[in-house]
C-alpha positions in Angstrom: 154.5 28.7 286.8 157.8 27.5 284.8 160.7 26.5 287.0 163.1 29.6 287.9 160.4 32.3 286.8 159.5 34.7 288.9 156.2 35.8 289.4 155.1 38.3 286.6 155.0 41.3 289.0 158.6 40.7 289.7 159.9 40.4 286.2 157.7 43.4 285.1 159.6 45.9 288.2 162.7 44.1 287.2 162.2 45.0 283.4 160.9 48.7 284.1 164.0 49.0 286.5 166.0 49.0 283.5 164.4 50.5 281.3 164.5 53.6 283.4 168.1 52.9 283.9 168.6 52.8 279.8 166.6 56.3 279.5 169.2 57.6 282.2 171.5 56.4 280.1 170.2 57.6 276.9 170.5 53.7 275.0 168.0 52.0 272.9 167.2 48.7 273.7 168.9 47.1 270.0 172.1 49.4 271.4 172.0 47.3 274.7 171.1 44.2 272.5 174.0 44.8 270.7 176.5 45.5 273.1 175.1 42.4 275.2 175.3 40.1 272.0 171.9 39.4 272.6 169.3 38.7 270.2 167.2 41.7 269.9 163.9 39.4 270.0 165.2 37.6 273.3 166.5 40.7 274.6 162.7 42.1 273.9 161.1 39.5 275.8 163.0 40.1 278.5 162.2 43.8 278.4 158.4 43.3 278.2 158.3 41.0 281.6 157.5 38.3 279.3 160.7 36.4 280.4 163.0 36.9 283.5 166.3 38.2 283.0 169.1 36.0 284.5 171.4 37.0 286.9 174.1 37.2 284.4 172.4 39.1 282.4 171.4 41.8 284.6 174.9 41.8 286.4 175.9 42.2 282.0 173.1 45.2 282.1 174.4 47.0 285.2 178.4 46.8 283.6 177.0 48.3 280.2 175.1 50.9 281.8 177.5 51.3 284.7 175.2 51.2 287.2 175.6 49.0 290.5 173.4 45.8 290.0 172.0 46.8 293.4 170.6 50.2 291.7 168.8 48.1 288.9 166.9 46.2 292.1 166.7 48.5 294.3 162.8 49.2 293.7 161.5 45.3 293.0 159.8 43.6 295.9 161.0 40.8 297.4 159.2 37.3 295.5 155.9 36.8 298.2 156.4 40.1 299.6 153.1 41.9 300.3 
């Protein structure tokens, strides 16, 4: 596993977490791109679980969506939590 990835499982709940908080929202994931000045294909990756998002960037995610950054990880276990 690369350095500073978490395991998929996490980055998947992290992903879904805002996805849901996007649909809440009512924003597309280019309109979240865009206001994040974020590639849309890395932004994508992100999105799919395929890469983790930093803590920047979700602290970015939960200003956009105005949402507390606690709300977006509220429902992802803990890394080695059974």
């Amino acid at each position: 596993m690369p350095e500073n990835n978490p395991p998929s499982g996490t980055r998947e709940a992290v992903a879904r977490a805002v996805r849901e908080a996007m649909a809440r929202k009512k924003i597309s994931g280019r309109a979240l791109a865009d206001q994040l000045g974020m590639p849309q294909s890395v932004f994508s990756r992100r999105m799919t679980g395929e890469v983790a998002f930093t803590v920047d960037e979700l602290a970015a995610i939960a200003a956009e969506l105005e949402e507390p950054l606690t709300g977006l990880l509220a429902g992802v276990p803990a890394v080695g939590a059974a």
